[in-house]
SEBATI-552171 format. One line per 8 residues: their letters; for each residue x, y, z of N, C-alpha, C. Coordinates in Angstrom, 2 decimals, padded with zeros to 5 digits. Example, Ala and Ser with C-alpha at 12.3 -4.5 7.8 and 13.67 -1.06 7.14 Angstrom:
! residues 2
AS> 013.19,-005.69,007.80,012.30,-004.50,007.80,013.20,-003.30,007.80 ~ 012.85,-002.25,007.08,013.67,-001.06,007.14,012.90,000.03,007.87 .
This chain:
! residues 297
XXXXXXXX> 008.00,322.51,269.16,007.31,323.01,267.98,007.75,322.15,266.81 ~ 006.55,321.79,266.25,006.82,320.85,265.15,007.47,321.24,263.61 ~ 008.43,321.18,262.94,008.88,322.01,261.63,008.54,321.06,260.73 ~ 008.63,321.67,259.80,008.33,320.76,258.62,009.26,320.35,257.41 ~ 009.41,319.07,257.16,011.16,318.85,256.56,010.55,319.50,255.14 ~ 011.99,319.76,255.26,012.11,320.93,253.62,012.89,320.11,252.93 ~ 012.52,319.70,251.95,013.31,318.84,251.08,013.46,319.50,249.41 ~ 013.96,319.04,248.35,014.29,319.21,247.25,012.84,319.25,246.42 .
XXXXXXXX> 013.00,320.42,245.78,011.27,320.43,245.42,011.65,320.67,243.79 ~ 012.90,319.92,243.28,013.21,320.12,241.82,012.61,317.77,241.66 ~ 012.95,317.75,242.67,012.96,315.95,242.43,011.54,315.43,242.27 ~ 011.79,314.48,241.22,010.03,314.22,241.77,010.15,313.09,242.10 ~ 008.58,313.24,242.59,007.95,311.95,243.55,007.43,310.80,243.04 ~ 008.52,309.87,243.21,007.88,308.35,242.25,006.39,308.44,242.82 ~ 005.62,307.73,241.72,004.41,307.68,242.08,004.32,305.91,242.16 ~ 003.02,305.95,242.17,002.88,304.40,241.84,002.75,304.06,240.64 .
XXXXXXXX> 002.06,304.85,239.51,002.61,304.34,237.97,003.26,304.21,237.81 ~ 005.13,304.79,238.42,006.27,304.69,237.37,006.72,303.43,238.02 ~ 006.05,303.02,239.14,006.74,301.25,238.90,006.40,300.48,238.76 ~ 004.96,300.80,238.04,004.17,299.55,237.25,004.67,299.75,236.52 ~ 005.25,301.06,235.61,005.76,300.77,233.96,007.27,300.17,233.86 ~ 007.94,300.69,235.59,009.38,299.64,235.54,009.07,298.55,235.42 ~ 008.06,297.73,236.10,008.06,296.32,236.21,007.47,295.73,235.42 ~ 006.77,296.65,234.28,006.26,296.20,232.81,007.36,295.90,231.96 .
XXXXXXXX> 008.16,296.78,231.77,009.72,296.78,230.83,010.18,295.70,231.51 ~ 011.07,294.86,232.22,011.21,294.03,233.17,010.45,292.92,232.99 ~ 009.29,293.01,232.62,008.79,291.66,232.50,008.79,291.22,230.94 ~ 009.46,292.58,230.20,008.96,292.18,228.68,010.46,291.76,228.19 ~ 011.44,291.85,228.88,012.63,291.05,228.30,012.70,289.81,229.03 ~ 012.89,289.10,227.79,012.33,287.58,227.73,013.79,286.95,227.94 ~ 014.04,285.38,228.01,015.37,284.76,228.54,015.83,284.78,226.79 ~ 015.15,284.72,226.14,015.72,284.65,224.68,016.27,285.69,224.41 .
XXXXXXXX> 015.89,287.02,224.62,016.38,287.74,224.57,017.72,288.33,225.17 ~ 017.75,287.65,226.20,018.74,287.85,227.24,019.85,286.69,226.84 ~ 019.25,285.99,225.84,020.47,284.69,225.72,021.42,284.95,224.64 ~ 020.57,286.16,223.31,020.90,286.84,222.52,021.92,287.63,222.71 ~ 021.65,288.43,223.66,022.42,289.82,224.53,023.98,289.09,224.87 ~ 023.41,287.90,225.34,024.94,287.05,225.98,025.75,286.75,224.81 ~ 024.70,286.16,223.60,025.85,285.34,222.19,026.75,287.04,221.92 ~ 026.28,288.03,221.86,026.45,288.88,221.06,027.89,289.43,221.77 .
XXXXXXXX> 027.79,289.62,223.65,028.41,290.10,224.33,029.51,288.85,223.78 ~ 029.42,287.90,224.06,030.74,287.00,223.68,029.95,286.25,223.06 ~ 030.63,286.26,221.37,030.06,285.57,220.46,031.26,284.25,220.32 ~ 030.58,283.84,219.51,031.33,281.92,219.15,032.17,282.33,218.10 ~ 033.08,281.64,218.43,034.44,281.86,217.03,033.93,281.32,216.17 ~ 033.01,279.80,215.70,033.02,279.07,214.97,032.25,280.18,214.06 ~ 031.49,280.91,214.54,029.68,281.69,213.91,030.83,283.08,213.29 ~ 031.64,283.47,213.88,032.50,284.66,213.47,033.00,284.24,211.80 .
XXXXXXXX> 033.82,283.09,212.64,034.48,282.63,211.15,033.99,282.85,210.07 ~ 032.36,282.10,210.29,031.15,281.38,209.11,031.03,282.68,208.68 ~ 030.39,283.71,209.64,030.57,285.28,209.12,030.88,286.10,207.93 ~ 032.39,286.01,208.53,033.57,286.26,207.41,033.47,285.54,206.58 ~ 033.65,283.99,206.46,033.66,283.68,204.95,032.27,283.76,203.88 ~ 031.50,284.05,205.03,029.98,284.56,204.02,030.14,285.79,203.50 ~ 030.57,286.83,204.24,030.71,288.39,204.08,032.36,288.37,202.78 ~ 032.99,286.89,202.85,033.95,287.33,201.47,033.27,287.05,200.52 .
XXXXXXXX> 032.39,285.81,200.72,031.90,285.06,199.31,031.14,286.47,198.35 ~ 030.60,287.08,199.36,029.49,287.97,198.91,030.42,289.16,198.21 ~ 031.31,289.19,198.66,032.65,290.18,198.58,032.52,289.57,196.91 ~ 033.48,288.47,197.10,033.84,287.93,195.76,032.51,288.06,194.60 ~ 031.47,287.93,195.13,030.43,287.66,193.59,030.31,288.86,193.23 ~ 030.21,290.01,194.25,029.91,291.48,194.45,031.03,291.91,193.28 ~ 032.39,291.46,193.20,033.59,292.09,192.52,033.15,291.37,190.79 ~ 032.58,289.65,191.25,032.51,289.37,189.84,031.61,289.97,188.76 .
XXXXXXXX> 030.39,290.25,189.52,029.26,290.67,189.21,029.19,292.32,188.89 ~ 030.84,293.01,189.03,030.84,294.18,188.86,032.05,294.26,187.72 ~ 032.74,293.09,187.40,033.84,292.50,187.13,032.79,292.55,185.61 ~ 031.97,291.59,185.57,031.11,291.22,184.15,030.25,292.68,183.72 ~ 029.15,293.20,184.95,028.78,294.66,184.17,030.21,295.42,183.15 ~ 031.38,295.48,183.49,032.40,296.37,183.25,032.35,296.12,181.72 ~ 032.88,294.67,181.91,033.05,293.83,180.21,031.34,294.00,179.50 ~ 030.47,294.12,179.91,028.79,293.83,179.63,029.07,295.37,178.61 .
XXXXXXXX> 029.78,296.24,179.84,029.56,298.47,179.28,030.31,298.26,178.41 ~ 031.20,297.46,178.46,032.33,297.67,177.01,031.65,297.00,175.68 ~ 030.94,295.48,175.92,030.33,295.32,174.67,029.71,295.94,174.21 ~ 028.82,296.97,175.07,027.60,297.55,174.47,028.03,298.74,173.69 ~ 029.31,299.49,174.41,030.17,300.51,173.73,030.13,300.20,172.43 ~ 031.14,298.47,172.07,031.68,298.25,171.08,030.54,298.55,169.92 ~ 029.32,297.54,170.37,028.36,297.59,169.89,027.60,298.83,169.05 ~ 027.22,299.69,170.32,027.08,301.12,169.90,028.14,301.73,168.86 .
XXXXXXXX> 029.25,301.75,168.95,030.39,301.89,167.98,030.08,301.40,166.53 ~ 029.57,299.59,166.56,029.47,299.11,165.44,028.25,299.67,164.43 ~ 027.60,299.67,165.53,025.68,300.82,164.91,026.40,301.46,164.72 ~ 027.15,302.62,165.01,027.12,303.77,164.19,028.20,304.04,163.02 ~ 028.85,302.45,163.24,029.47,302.48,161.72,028.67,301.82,161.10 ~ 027.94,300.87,160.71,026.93,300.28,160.34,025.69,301.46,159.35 ~ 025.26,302.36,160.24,024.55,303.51,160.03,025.41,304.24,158.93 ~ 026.47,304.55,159.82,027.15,305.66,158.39,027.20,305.09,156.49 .
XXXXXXXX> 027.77,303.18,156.79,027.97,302.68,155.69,026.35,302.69,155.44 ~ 025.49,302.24,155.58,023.93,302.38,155.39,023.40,303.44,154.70 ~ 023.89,304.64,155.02,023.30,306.15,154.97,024.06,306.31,153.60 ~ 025.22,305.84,153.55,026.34,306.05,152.47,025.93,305.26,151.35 ~ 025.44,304.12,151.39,024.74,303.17,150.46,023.50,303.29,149.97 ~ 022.34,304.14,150.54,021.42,304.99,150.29,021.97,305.94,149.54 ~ 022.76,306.79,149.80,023.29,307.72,148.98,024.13,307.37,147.56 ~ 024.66,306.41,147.44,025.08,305.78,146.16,023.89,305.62,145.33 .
XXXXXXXX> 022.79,304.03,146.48,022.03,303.64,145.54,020.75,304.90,144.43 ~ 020.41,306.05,145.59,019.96,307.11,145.46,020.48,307.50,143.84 ~ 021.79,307.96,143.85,023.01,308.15,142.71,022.83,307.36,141.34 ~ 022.64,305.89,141.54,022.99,305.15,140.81,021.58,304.77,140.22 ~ 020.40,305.02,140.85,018.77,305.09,140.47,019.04,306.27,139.43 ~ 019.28,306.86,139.75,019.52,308.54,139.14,020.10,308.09,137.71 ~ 021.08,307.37,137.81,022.67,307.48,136.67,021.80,306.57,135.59 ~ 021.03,305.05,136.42,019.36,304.40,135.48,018.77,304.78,134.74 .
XXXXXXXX> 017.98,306.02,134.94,017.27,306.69,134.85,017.67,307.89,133.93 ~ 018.93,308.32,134.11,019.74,308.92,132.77,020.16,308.07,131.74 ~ 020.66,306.55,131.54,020.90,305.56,131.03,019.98,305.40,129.78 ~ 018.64,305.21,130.41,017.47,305.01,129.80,016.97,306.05,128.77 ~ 017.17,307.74,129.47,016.73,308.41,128.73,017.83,308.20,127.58 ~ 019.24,308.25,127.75,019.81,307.90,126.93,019.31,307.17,125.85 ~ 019.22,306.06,125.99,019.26,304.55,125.19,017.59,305.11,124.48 ~ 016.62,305.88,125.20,015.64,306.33,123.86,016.23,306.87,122.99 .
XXXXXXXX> 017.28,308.49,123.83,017.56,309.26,122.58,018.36,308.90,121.66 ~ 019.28,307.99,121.94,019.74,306.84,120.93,018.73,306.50,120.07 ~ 017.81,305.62,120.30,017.10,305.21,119.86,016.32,306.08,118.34 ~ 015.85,306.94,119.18,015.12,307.86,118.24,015.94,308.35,117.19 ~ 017.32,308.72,117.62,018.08,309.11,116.82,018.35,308.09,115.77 ~ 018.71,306.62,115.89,019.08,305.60,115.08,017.93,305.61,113.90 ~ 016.66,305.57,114.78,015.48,305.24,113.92,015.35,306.54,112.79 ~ 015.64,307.76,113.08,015.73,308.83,112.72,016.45,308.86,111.35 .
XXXXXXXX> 017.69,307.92,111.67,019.36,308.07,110.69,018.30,307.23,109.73 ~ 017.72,305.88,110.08,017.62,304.81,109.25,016.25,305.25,108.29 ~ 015.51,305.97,108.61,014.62,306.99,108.01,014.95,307.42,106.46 ~ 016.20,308.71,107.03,016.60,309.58,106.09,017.44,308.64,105.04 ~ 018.15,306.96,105.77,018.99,306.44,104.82,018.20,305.76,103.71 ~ 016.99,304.95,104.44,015.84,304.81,102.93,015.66,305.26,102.52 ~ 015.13,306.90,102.77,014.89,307.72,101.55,015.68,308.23,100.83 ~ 017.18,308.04,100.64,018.36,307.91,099.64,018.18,306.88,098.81 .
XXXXXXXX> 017.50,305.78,099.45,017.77,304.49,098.44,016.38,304.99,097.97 ~ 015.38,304.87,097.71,013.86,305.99,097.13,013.94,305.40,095.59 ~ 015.03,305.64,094.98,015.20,305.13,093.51,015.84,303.85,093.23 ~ 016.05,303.02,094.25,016.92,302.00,094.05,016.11,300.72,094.06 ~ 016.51,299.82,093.39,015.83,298.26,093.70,017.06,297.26,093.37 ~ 016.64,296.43,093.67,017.35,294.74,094.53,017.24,294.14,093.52 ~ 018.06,293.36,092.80,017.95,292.38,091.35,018.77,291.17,092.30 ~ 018.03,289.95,092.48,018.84,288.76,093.24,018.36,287.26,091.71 .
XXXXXXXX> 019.58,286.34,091.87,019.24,285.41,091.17,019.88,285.46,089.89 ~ 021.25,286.79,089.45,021.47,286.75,088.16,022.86,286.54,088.55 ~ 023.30,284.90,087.81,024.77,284.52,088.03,025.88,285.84,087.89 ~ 026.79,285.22,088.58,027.51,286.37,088.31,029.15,285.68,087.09 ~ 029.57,286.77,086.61,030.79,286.14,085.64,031.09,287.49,085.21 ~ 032.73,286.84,084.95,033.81,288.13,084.69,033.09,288.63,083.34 ~ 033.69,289.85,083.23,033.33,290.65,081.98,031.81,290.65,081.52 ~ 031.06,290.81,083.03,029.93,291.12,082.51,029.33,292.18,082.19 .
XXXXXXXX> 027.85,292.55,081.38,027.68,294.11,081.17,026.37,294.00,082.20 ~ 026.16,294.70,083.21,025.07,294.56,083.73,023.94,295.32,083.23 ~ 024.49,296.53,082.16,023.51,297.49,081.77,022.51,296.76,080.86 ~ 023.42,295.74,079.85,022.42,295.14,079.02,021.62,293.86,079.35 ~ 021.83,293.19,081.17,021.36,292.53,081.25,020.10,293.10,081.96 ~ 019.99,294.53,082.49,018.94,295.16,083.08,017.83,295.63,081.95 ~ 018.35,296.09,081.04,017.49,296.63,079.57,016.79,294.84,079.49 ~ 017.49,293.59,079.04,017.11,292.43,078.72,015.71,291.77,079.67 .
XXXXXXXX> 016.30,292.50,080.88,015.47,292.05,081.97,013.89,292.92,082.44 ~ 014.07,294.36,081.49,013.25,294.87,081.94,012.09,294.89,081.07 ~ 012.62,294.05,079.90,011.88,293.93,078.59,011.23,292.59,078.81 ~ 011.81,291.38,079.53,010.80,290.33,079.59,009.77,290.73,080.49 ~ 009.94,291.44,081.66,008.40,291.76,082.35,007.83,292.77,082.08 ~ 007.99,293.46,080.79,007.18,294.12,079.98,007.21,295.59,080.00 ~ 008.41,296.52,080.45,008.86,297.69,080.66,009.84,297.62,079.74 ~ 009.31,299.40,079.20,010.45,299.66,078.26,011.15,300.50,079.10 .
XXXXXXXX> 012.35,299.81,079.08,013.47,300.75,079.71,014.73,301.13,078.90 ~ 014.92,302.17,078.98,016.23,303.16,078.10,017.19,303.15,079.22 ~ 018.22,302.68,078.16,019.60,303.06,079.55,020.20,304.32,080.13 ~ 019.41,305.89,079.21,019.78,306.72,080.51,019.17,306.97,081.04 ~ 018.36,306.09,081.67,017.33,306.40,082.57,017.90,305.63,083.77 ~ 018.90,304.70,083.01,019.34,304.10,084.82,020.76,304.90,085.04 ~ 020.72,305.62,086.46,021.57,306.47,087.25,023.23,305.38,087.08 ~ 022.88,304.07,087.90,023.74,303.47,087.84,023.60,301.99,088.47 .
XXXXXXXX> 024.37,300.92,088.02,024.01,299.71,087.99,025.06,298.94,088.50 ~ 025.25,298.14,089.73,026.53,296.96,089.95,025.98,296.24,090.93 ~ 026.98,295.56,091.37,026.65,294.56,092.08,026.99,294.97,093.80 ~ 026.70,294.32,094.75,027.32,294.76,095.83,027.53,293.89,096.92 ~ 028.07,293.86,097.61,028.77,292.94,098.61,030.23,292.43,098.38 ~ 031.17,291.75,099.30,032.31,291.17,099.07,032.35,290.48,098.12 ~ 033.57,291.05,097.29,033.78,290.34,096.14,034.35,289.28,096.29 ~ 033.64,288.25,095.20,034.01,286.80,095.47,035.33,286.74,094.65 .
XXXXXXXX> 036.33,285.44,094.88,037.65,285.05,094.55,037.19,284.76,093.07 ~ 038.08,284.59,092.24,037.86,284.17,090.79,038.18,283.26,090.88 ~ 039.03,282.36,091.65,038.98,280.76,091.70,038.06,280.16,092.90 ~ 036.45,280.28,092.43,035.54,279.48,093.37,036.20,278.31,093.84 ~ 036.32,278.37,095.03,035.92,276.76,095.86,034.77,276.05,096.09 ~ 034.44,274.56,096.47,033.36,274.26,096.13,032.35,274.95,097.40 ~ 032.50,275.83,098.67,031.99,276.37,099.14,031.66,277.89,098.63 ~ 032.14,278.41,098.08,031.79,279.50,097.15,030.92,279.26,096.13 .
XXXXXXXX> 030.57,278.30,095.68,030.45,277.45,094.25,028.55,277.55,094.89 ~ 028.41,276.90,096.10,027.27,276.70,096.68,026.57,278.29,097.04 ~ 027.25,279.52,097.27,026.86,280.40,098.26,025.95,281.28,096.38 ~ 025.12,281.71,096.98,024.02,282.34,095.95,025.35,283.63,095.13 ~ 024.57,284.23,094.34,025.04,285.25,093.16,025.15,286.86,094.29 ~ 025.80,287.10,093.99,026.19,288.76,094.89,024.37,289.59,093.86 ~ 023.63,290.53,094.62,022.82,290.74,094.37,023.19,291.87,093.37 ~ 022.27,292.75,092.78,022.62,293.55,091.63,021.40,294.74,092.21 .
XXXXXXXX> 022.68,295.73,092.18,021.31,297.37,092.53,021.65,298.41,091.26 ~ 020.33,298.18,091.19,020.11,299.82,090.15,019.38,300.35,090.44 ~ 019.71,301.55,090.17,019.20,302.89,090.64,018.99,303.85,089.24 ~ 017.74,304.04,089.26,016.97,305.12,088.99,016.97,306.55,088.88 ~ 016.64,307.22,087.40,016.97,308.41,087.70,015.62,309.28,087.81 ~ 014.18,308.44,088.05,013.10,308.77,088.58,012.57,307.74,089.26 ~ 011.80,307.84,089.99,011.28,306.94,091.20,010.41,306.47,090.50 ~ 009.44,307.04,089.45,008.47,306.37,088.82,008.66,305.25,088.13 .
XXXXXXXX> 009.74,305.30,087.09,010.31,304.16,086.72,010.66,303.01,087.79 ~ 011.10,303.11,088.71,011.30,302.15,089.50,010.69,301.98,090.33 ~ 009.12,302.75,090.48,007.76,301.76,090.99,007.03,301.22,089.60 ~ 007.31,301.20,088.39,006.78,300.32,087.22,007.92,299.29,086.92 ~ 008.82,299.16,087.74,009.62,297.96,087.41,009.02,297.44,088.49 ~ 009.04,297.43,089.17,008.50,296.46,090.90,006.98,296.19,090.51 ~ 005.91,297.40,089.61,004.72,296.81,089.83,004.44,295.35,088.83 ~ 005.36,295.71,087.80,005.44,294.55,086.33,006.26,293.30,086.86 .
XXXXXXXX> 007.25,293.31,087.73,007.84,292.23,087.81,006.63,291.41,089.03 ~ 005.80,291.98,089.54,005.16,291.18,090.63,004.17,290.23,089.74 ~ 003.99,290.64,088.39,002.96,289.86,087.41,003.98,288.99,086.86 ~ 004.97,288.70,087.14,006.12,288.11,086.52,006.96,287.37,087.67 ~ 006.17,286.11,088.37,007.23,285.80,089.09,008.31,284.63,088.85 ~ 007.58,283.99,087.12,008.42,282.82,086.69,009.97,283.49,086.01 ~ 010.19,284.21,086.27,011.77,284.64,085.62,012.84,284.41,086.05 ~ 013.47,283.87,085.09,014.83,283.03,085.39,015.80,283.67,084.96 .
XXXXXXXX> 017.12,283.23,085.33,018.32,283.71,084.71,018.44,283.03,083.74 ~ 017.80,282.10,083.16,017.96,281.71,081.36,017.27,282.56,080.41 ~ 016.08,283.00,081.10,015.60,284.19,080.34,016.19,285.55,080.17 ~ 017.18,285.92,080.86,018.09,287.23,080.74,019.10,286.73,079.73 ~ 019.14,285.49,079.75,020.55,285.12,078.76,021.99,285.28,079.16 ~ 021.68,284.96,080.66,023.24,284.91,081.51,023.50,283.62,081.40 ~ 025.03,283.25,081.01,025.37,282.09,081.68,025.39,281.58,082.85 ~ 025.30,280.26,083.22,025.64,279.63,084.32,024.50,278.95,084.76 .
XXXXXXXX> 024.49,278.51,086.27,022.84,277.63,086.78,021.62,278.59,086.84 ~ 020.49,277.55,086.40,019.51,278.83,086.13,018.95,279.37,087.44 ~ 018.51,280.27,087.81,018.14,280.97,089.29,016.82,281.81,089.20 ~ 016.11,281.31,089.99,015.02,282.34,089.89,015.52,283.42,090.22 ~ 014.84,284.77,089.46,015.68,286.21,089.54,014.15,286.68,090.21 ~ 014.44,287.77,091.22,013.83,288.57,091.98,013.64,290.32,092.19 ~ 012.87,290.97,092.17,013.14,292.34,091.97,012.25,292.69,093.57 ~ 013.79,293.83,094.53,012.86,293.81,095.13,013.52,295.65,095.62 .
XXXXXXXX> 012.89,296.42,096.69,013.05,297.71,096.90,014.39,297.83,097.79 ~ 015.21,298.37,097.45,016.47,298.19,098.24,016.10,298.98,099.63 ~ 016.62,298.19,100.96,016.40,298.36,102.18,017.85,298.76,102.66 ~ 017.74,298.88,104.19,018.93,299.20,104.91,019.09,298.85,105.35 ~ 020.03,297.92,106.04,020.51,296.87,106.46,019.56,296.90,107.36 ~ 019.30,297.78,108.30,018.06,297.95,110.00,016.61,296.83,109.12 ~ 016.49,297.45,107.94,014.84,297.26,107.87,015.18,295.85,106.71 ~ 016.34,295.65,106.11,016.32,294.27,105.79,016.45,293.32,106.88 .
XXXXXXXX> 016.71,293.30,107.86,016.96,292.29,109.14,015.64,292.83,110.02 ~ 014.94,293.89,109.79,013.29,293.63,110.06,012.37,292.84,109.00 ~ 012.74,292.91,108.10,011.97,292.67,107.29,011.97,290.68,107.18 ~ 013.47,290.12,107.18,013.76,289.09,107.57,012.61,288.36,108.90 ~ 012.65,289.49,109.96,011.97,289.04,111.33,010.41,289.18,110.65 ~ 010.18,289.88,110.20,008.50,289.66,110.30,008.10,288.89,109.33 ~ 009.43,288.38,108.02,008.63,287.25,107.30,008.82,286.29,108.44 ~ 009.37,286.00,109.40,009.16,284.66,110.02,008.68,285.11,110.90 .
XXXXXXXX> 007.83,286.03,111.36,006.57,286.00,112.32,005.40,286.08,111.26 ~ 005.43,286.12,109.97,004.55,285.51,109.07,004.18,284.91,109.08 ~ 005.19,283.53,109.05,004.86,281.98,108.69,004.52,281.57,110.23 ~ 005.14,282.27,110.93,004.07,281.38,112.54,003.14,281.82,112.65 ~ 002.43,283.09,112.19,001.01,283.57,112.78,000.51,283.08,111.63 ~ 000.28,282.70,110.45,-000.24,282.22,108.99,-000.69,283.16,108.78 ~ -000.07,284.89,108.49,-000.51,285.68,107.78,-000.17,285.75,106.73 ~ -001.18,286.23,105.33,-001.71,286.17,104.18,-000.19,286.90,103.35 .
XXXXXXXX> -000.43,288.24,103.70,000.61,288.98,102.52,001.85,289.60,103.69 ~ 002.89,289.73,102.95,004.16,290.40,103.63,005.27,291.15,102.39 ~ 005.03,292.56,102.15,005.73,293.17,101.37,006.17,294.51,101.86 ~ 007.01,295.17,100.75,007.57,296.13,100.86,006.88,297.11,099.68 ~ 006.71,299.08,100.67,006.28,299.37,099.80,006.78,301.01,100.12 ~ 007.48,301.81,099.28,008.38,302.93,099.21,009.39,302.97,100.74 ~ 009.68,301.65,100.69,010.76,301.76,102.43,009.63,301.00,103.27 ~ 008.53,300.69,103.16,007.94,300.72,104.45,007.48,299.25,104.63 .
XXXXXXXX> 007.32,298.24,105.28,007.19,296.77,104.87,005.81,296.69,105.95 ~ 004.85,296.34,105.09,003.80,295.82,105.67,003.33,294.44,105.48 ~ 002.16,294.22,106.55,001.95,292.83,106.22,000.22,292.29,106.48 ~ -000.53,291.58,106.15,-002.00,291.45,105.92,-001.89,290.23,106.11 ~ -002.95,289.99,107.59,-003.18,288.78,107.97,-004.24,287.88,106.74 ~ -004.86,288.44,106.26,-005.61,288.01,104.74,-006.37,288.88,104.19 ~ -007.00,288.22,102.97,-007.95,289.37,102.23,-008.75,289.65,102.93 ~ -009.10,291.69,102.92,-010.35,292.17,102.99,-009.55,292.72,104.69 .
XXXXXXXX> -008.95,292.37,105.04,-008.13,293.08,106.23,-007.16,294.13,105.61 ~ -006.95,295.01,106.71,-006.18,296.15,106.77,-004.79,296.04,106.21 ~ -003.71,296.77,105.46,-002.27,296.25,105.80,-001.72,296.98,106.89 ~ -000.74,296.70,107.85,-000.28,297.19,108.75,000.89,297.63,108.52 ~ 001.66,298.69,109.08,002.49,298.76,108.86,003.85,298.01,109.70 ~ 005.23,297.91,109.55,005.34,297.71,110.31,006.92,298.33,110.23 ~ 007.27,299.17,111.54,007.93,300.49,111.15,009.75,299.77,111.95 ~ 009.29,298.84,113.36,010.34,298.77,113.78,010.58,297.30,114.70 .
XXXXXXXX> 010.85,296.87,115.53,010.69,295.62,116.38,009.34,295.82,117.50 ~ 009.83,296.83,118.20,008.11,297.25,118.76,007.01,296.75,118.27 ~ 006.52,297.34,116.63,005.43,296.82,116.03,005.36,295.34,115.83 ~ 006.92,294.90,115.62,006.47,293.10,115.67,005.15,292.77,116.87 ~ 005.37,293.01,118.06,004.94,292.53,119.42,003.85,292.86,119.29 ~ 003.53,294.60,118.80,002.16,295.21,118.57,001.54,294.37,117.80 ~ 001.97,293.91,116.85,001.19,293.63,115.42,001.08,291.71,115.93 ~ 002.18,291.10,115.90,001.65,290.09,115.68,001.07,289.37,117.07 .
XXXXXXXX> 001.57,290.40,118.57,001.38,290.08,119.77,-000.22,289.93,119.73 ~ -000.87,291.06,119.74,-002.05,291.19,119.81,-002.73,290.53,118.78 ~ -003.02,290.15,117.86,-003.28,289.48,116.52,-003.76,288.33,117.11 ~ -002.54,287.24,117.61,-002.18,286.30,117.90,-003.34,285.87,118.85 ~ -002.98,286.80,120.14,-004.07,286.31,121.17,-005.32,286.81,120.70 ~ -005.85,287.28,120.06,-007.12,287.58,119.53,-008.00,286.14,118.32 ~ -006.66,285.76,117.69,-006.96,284.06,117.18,-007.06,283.20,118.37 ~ -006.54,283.76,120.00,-006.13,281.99,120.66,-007.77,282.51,121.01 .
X> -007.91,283.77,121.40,-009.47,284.07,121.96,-010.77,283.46,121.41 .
């Protein structure tokens, strides 16, 4: 009786595909590959060496190259450090200049209210002088009477004047030495102010002496060199050193008239024009600025 072999029924049964796909794998490793397999299994000392000293070099640039970032983070630190001192002094210098625009700007208002104020003082100080006028051109000498040379003087340009009508009469400025030198000898006569004990009188001395401009100090009957004598409205020092400036912006623009009239000094480019006034240095620029380019026009 025939049995039937009983074998292992967990194993399997090569077929015929699985040794076409062995002998596929098998055919696909190549001698190169296999020559590879051999360098690797026992490799060449010389190729090891070369290895290593490639794998230090790379070592070494790797350390330098981490060596320079290090020093690179620290400049940029420093750097960053320097910005933000840089910034602070910046922010701080804004804040001064801020300050110091400001402190300008108070300066200025200042230097008007100065201003206004000066112009203000020099105002109220002309209208003290209101009764006073300017006598220039009358020698001067000891033991003189000035009262009777003002009566003498007020009678050649055709005003009767009484002596209590004048407040008071002298001379003014530094008194000169009584032994002239020949530079003293040259320097003009100290001027002579009298003052008025009405203003009217002393706008009819100024209007009579302007019809009178040949008068000399031989005609008062002073001793010494003869001098043309002058009558003019006593100023303050501010508006005599204006008054100085706009006669010589007179003579450069060739305007016509330049006088003084209760404190106030005006001036008329010619007849049949306006007079202007002219109150301070400002109006110079106003007055003769514009003027000027209106002739170059």
């Amino acid at each position: 009786m025939n049995q039937k072999k009983v074998g292992n029924s967990t194993t399997p049964v090569r077929n015929a595909t699985d040794s076409e796909h062995t002998e596929s794998r098998e055919k696909r490793i190549t001698p190169a590959m296999l020559a590879t397999t051999e360098k690797l299994q026992d490799p060449n000392p010389g190729e090891v060496m070369a290895l290593v000293s490639e794998v230090r070099r790379l070592t070494e640039v790797i350390t330098s190259l981490s060596s320079r970032l290090e020093e690179a983070t620290q400049s940029l630190a420093k750097c960053q450090s320097r910005l933000d001192e840089f910034g602070f002094i910046l922010e701080t210098s804004n804040t001064r200049l801020k300050k110091l625009e400001e402190r300008d700007l108070e300066i200025l208002e200042l230097k008007a209210t100065v201003a206004q104020l000066k112009s203000g003082q020099n105002t109220r100080d002309q209208y003290y002088l209101r009764n006073e006028i300017e006598i220039s051109g009358i020698p001067e000498n000891p033991n003189e009477n000035l009262h009777h040379v003002a009566l003498i003087a007020a009678r050649k340009i055709g005003v009767d004047l009484e002596e209590r009508e004048i407040d008071w009469i002298q001379r003014v400025g530094p008194r000169r030495n009584s032994a002239k030198t020949a530079e003293e000898s040259t320097k003009p006569p100290r001027p002579v102010v009298m003052r008025f004990l009405r203003c009217s009188k002393k706008q009819e001395i100024l209007k009579a002496a302007r019809s009178r401009r040949n008068l000399t100090s031989v005609d008062l009957e002073v001793s010494g060199a003869p001098l043309k004598v002058f009558f003019n409205e006593r100023l303050t020092k501010e508006n005599r050193l204006l008054f100085r400036d706009v006669r010589i912006k007179r003579r450069e623009n060739n305007f016509a008239h330049c006088w003084v009239s209760q404190g106030t000094i005006y001036v008329r480019q010619k007849e049949g024009k306006p007079a202007l006034p002219i109150h301070s240095s400002d109006d110079l620029d106003r007055v003769f600025g514009v003027l000027s380019m209106r002739n170059f026009n």
